[in-house]
N, C-alpha and C positions, 0 to 999 in steps of 0.2 A: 337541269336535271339530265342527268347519262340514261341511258336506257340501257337495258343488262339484255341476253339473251337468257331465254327461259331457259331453268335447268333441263325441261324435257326435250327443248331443241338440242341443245348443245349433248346431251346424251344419246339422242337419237340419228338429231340430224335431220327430224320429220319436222314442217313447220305446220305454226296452230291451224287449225281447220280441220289438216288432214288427218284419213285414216288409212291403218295396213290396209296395204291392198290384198292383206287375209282376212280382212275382218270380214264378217259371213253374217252377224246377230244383229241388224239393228234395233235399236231401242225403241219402241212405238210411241205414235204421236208424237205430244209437243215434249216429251221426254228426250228424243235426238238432238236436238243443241242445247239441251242444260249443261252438256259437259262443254262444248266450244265457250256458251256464255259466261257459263263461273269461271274458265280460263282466262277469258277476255277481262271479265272484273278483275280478276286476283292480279291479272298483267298491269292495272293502272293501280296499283297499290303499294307493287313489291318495292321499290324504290322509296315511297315516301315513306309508305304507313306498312314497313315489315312486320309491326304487330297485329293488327289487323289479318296478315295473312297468316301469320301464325295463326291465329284464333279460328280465321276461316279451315285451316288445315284441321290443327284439333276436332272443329264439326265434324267435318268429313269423314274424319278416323272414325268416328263414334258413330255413324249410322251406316259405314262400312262392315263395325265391328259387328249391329244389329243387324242387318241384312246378309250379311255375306252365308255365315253362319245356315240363315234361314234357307238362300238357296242351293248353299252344299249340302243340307239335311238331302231337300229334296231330290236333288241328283244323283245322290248317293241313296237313298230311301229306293229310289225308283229303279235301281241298280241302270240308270244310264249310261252306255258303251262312250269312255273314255275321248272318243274321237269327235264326238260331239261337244262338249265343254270346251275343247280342245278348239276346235272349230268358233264354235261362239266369241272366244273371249280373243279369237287370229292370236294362238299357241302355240306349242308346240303341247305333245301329250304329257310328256316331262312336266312341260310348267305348268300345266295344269292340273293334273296329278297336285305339285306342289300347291297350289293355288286351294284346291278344295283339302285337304289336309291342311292347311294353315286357317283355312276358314272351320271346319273341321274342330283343330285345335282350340280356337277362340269362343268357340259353343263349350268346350267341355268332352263333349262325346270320344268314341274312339272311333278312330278313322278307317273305311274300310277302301278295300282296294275295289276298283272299279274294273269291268271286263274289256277289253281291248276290241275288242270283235271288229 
């Protein structure tokens, strides 16, 4: 068996573990390495069982699409200054702007501009 490099390394150039060292939000409790650990599974798959990871991706869409959604409500309900989300997700304001508008978009609603403050 070859082993591939993950498409996020090779996009990045970051390997798995790591985070930007903008990243500012961590995720509480034992929620902080479900993203490393689902990485880690979906890495002993991609080679044999590509369907499998397909499947696991489709999950992932899907309770992105419910979540995502719920916490661009909030952030935009609460009219939060731009720079903060920004901050959270190690952004730029640009892509996070993007990010909650696309989340946004996936609820339905229409998308409001957030304050830059």
């Amino acid at each position: 068996m070859t082993r591939t490099t993950s498409p996020r390394r090779r996009r990045t150039g970051i390997r798995r573990g790591t985070t930007s060292p903008r990243a500012r939000c961590p995720l509480p409790g034992d929620a902080e390495g479900l993203p490393h650990t689902l990485r880690e599974y979906l890495d002993e798959f991609v080679d044999d069982e590509p369907l499998v990871v397909l499947r696991a991706a489709e999950q992932m869409e899907a309770i992105v699409a419910d979540y995502g959604p719920i916490g661009a409500r909030y952030i935009t309900g609460d009219a939060v200054p731009l720079p903060r989300p920004a901050k959270a997700i190690a952004a730029t304001e640009k892509a996070a702007g993007s990010r909650l508008a696309h989340y946004t978009y996936l609820s339905g609603s229409t998308c409001r501009t957030l304050p830059r403050m």
